[in-house]
C-alpha positions in Angstrom: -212.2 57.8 90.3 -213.6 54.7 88.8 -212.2 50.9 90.0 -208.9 51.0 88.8 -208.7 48.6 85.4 -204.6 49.2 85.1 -201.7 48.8 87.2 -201.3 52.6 86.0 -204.5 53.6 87.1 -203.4 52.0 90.5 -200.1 54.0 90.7 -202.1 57.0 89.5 -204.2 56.5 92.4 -201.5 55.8 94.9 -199.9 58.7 93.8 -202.8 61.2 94.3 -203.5 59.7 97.8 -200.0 59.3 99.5 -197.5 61.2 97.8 -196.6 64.5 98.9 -197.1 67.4 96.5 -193.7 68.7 97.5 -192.6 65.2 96.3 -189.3 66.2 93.9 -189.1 64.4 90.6 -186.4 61.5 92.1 -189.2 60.7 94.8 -192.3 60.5 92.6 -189.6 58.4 90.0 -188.3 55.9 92.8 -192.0 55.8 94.2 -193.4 54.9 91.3 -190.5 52.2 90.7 -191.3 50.7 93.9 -194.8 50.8 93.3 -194.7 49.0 90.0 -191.7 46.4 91.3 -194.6 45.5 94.0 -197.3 45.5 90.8 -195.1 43.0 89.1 -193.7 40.7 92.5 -197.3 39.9 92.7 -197.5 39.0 88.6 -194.8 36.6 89.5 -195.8 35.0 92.6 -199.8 34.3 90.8 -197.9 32.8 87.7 -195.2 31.0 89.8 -198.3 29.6 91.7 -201.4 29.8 88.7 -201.2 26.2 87.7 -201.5 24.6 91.0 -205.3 24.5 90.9 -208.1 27.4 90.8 -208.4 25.8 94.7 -204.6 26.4 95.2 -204.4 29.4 93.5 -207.5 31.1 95.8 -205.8 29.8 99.2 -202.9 31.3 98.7 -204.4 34.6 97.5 -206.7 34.6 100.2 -202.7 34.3 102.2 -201.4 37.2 100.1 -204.3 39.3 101.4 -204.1 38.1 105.0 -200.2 39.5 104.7 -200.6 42.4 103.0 -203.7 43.8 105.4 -201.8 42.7 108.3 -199.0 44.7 107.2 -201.7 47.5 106.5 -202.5 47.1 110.5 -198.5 47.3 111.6 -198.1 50.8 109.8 -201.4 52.5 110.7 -203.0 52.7 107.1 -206.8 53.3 107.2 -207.5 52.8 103.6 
C-alpha cells in the first residue's frame, strides 16, 4: 500500500494488519470507533496547541511521539 494520505486509508490499514478476520461486525464497528476517536484526540490536541509557535508546536509533537512509541514498547508492537 502507498503512504497513507487519509485518516481512512490509516484505519484501512490498521484494519488489514491487526484485526482478526473472525472479527464480528460489533468488533470491526467499535474498532474502527476507537481508531477514529484516537484520529481525532490527536486533531484536537495539534489545534488546541497549533498557535503556540511552529517551535512549540514541533516540541510537543516530538512529546506525542516519545508517548505513543513508548507505549508501542509497553505492549510489544513491532511495527
Amino acid at each position: 500500500m502507498p503512504d497513507p494520505e487519509t485518516i481512512e486509508d490509516c484505519w484501512l490499514e490498521f484494519a488489514r494488519r491487526f484485526m482478526p478476520e473472525e472479527a464480528s461486525e460489533f468488533q470491526v464497528r467499535d474498532m474502527r470507533r476507537c481508531f477514529y476517536s484516537g484520529a481525532w484526540t490527536m486533531l484536537g490536541l495539534m489545534m488546541t496547541h497549533r498557535d503556540e509557535g511552529p517551535d512549540v508546536l514541533t516540541r510537543r509533537l516530538d512529546e506525542w511521539q516519545r508517548e505513543l512509541v513508548e507505549f508501542q514498547r509497553r505492549l510489544g508492537i513491532d511495527r
